[in-house]
PLY file of the C-alpha trace (Angstrom):
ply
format ascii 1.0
element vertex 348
property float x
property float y
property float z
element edge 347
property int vertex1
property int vertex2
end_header
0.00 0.00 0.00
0.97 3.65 -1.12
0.82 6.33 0.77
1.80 10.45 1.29
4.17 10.08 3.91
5.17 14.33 3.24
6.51 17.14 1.38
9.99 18.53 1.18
10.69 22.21 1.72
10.33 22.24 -2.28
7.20 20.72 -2.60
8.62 17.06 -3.44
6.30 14.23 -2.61
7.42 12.18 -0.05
5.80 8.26 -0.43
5.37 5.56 2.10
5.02 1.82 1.00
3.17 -0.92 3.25
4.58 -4.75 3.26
3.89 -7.28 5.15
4.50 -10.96 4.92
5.39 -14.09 6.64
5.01 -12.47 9.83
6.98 -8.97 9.60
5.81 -5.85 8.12
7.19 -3.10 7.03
7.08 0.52 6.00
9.73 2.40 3.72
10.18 5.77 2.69
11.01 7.26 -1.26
13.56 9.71 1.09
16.38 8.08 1.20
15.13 4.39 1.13
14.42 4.44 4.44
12.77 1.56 6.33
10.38 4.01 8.63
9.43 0.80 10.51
9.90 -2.66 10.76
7.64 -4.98 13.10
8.31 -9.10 13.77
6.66 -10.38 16.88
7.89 -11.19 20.15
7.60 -14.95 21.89
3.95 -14.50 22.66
3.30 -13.42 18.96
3.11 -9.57 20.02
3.93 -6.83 17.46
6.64 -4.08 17.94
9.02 -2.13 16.30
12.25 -3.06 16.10
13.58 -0.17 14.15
14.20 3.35 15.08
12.40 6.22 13.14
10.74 9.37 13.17
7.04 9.96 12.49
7.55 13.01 10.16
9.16 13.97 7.30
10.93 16.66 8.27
12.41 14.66 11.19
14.05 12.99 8.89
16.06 15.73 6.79
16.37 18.18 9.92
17.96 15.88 12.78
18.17 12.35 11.58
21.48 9.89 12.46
20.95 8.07 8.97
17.76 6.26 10.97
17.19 3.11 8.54
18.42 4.87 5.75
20.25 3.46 2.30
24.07 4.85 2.15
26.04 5.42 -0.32
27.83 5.71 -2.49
30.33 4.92 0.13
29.12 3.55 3.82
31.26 4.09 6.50
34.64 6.73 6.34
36.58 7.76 3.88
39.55 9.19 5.46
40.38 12.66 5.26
37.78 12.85 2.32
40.19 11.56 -0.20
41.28 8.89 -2.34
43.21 8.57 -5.46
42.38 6.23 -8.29
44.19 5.23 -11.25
46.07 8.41 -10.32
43.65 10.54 -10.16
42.75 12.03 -6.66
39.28 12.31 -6.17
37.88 15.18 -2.89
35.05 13.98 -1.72
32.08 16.15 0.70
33.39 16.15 3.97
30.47 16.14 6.88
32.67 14.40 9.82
35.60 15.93 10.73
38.34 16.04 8.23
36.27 12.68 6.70
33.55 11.85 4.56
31.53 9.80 6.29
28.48 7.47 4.36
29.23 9.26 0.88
29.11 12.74 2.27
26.97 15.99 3.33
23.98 14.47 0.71
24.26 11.30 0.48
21.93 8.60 -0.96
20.16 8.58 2.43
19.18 12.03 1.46
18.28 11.39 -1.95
14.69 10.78 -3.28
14.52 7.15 -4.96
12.03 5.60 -7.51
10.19 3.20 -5.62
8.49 -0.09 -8.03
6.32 -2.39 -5.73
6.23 -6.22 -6.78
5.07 -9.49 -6.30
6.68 -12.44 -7.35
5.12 -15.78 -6.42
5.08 -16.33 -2.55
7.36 -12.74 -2.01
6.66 -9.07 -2.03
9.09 -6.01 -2.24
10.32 -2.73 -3.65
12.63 -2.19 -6.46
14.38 1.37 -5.60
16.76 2.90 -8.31
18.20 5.91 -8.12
20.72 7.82 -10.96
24.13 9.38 -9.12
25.49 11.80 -11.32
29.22 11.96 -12.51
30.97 14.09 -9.70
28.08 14.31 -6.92
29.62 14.37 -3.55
33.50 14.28 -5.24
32.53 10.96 -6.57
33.79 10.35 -10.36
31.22 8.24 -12.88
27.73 8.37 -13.37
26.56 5.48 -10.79
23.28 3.95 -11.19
22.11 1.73 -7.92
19.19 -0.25 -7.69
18.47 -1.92 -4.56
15.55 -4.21 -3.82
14.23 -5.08 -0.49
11.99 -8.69 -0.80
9.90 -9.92 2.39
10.05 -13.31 1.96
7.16 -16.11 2.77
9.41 -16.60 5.84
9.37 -13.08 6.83
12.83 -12.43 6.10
13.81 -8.96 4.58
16.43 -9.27 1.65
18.64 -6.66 0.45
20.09 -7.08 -2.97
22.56 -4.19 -3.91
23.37 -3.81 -7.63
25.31 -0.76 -9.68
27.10 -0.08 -12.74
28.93 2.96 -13.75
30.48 4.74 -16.49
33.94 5.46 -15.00
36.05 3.82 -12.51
34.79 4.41 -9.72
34.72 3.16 -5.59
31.38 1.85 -4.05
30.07 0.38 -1.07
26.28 0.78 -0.12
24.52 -0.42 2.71
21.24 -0.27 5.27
21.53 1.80 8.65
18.98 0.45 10.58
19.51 0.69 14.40
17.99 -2.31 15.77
16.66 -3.04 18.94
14.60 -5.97 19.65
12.43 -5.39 22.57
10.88 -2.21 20.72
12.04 0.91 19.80
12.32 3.26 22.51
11.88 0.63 25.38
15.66 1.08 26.94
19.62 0.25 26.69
20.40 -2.75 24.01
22.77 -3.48 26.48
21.40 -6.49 27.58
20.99 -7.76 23.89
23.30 -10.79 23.26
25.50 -10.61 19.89
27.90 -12.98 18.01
29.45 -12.16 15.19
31.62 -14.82 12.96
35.18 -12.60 12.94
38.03 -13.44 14.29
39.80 -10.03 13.22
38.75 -6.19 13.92
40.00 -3.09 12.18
41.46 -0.66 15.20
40.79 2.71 14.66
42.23 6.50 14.97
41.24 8.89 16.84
39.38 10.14 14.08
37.80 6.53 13.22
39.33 5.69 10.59
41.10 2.21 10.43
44.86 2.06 10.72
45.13 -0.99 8.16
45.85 -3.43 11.23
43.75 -6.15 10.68
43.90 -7.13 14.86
42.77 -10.05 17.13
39.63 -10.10 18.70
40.80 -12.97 21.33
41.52 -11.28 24.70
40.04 -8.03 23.82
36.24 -6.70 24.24
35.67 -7.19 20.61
35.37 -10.92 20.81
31.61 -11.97 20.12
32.70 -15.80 18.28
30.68 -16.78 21.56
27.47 -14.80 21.77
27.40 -12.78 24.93
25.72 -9.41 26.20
26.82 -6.45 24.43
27.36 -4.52 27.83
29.58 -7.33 29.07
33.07 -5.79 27.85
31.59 -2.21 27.07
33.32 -0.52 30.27
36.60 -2.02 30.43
38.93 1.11 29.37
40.06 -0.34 26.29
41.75 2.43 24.59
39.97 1.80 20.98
35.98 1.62 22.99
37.14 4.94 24.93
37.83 6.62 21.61
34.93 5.79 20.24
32.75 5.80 23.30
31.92 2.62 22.48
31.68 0.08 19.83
31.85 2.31 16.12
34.15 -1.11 14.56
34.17 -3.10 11.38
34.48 -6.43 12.06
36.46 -8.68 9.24
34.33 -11.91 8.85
36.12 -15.02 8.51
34.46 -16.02 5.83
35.53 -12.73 3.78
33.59 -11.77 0.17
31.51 -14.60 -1.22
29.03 -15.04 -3.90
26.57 -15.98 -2.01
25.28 -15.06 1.54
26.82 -16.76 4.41
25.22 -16.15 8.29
27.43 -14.11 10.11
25.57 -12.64 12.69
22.91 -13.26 15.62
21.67 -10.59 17.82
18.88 -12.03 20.48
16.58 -9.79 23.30
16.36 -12.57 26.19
13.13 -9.99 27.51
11.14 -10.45 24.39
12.56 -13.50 22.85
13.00 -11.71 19.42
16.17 -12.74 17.36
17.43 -11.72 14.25
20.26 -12.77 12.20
22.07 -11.95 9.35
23.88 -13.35 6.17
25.81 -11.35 3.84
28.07 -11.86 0.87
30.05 -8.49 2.49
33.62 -8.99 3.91
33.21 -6.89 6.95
30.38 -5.51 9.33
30.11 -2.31 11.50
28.60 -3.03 14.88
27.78 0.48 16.15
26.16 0.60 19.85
24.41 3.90 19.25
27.10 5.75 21.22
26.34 9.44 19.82
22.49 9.16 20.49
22.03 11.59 23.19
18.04 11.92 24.10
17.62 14.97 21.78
15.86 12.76 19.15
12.01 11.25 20.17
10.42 8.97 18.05
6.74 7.72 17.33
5.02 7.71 21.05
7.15 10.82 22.47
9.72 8.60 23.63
13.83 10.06 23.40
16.50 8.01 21.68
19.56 8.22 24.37
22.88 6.52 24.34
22.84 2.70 23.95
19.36 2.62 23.01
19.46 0.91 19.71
22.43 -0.45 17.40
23.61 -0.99 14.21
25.10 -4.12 11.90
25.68 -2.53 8.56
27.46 -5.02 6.26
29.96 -3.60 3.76
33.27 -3.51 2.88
35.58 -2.23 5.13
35.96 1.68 5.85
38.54 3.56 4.26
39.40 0.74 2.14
40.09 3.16 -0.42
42.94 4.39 0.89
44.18 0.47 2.55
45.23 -1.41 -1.01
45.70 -4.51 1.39
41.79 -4.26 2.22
39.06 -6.00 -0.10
38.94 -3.63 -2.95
35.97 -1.26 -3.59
36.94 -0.58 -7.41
34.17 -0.58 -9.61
34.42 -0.39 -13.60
32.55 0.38 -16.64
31.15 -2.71 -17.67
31.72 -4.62 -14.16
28.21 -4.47 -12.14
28.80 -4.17 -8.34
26.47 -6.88 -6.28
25.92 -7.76 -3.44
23.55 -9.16 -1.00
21.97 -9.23 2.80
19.32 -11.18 4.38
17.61 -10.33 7.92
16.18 -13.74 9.35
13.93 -13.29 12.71
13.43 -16.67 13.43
10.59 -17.67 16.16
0 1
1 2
2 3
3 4
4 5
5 6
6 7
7 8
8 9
9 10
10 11
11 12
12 13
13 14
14 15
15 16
16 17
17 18
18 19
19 20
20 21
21 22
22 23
23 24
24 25
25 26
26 27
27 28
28 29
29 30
30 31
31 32
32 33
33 34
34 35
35 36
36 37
37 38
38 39
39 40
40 41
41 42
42 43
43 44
44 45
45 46
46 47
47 48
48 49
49 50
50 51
51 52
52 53
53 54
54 55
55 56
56 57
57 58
58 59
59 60
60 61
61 62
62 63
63 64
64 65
65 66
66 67
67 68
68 69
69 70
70 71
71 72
72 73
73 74
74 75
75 76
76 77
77 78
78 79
79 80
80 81
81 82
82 83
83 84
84 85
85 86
86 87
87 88
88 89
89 90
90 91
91 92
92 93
93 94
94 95
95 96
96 97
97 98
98 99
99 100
100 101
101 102
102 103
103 104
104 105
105 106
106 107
107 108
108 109
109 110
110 111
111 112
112 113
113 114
114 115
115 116
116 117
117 118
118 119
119 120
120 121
121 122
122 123
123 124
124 125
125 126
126 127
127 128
128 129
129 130
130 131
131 132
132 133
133 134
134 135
135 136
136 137
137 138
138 139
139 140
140 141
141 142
142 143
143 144
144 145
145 146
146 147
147 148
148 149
149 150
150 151
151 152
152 153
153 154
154 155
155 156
156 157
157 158
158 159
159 160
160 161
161 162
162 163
163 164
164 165
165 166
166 167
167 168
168 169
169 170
170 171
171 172
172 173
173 174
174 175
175 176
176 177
177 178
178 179
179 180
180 181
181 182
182 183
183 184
184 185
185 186
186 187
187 188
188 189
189 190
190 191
191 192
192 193
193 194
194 195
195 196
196 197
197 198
198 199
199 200
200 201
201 202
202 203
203 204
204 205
205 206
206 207
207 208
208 209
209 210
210 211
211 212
212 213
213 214
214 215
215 216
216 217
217 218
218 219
219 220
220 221
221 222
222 223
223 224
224 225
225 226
226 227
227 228
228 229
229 230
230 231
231 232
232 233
233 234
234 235
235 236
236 237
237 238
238 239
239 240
240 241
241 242
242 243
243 244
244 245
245 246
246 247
247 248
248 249
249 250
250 251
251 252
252 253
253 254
254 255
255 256
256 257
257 258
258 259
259 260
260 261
261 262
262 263
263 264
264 265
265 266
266 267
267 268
268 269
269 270
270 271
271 272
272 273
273 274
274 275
275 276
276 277
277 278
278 279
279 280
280 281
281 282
282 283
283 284
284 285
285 286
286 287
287 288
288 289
289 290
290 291
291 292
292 293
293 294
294 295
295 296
296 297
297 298
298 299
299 300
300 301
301 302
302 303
303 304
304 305
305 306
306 307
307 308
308 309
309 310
310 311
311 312
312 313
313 314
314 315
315 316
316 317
317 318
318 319
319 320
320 321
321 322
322 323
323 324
324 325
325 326
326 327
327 328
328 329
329 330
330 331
331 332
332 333
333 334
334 335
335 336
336 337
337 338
338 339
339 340
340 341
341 342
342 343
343 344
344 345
345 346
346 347
């Protein structure tokens, strides 16, 4: 179902799209892609939100942390807004610090997308496509993305990623939902137990930006091969959680890039009994612990957003990577088509 969601300040229609199927529903937005809300039921088969959002438009383009939003064309940092290519340095938009950070000041999670509901057998989604112009945001190449998000019969939400361009060019799109499984707006995620299939973490600056150490997670906070509570290790001084006031890390995944999604992830609420997990094709994903929300945001209900209340597993490539040559490479040519793909289970 179709709805007016809004207006932008210059009069631009704002859209709101309706799924629902094998259990989860789900709204998204034309702005930006983003998934408004996204509902799965708890152990007793009660609905909430799991996803934080706003209920108005201009919530969105005034004060919004990327709130389920598509990024691109680059998620994550690019480090002092810069990278050369084929000897060419490209200077991108820079809107975090000295860095660009999830393809700059207007990214594609401020970008209005064409939005083609379908229905293919037992599944129902969105195709979104949207046209990124040679040079937007420092980038070089005329990029055009289309993304599709399918609910399965299962309820699962799949995100396939797909791009071409018309110069060499670097890309690396992904979903920037902050999860938190016993609702949105109910309290800390602290309590939420995470594993993640990585044996290796990329330390960071003090800008957050990786150093190119690909380091051990054994003996450190950033070990989740055995699930455990995310506020376990969050308090122990380490010098790479203090700079970041908290987890802001891209995890490298054992399994590294593969053609077809392999599970990598499980996040579980013990209060609700809600769990969700995640396969990817991406070599690397960004667990963010929703450090820099600070109770200045309120969503649907009047209830504030404050530190630790939701999170974030955005799989990708790995930041920077740009700028690392001994990362997984984020090169993409004319005639090459970029791919890649992400699947959300919530099993019962």
């Amino acid at each position: 179902m179709k709805t007016l969601f809004g207006r932008l300040a210059d009069g631009t229609e704002i859209h709101r799209w309706s799924l629902e199927n094998g259990g989860t529903r789900m709204k998204v937005l034309s702005y930006g892609g983003i998934v408004q809300s996204l509902e799965i039921p708890d152990r007793d088969g009660r609905y909430a939100d799991v996803s934080l959002g706003f209920d108005r438009i201009e919530e969105y383009v005034d004060s919004s942390p990327y709130f389920g939003a598509l990024i691109g064309r680059y998620g994550n940092r690019i480090g002092k807004g810069a990278f050369t290519l084929d000897g060419e340095t490209h200077r991108l938009s820079v809107d975090d610090g000295e860095n660009s950070l999830h393809g700059g000041a207007e990214g594609f999670d401020r970008r209005v997308w064409e939005v083609e509901p379908f229905t293919e057998g037992p599944d129902v989604g969105l195709r979104l496509s949207y046209t990124s112009v040679d040079g937007e945001q420092g980038y070089p190449g005329t990029l055009r993305a289309k993304v599709t998000y399918t609910l399965t019969a299962r309820g699962d939400w799949r995100i396939d990623y797909e791009a071409t361009t018309d110069k060499a060019t670097v890309v690396n799109l992904t979903s920037h939902v902050y999860w938190n499984l016993a609702g949105a707006g109910s309290g800390t995620i602290e309590d939420h137990e995470l594993q993640l299939a990585a044996s290796h973490y990329t330390p960071t600056d003090a800008g957050l930006i990786p150093t190119g150490e690909l380091a051990p997670v054994e003996g450190t906070p950033f070990d989740f091969r055995e699930s455990k509570p995310i506020g376990r290790d969050l308090r122990t001084g380490h010098p790479q959680l203090l700079a970041a006031k908290g987890y802001d890390h891209n995890w490298a995944l054992d399994k590294g890039v593969t053609a077809e999604p392999e599970h990598i992830a499980t996040l579980h609420d013990p209060s609700s009994g809600r769990t969700l997990r995640i396969a990817t094709s991406e070599p690397g994903v960004q667990f963010y612990s929703g450090n820099f929300l600070d109770g200045t945001l309120v969503g649907p209900g009047g209830r504030s957003y404050r530190q630790g209340d939701a999170l974030c597993l955005e799989t990708q490539h790995y930041p920077d990577s740009p700028n690392h040559p001994s990362f997984p490479s984020t090169v993409l040519r004319p005639g090459e088509t970029y791919r890649t793909t992400t699947i959300h289970s919530f099993p019962a």
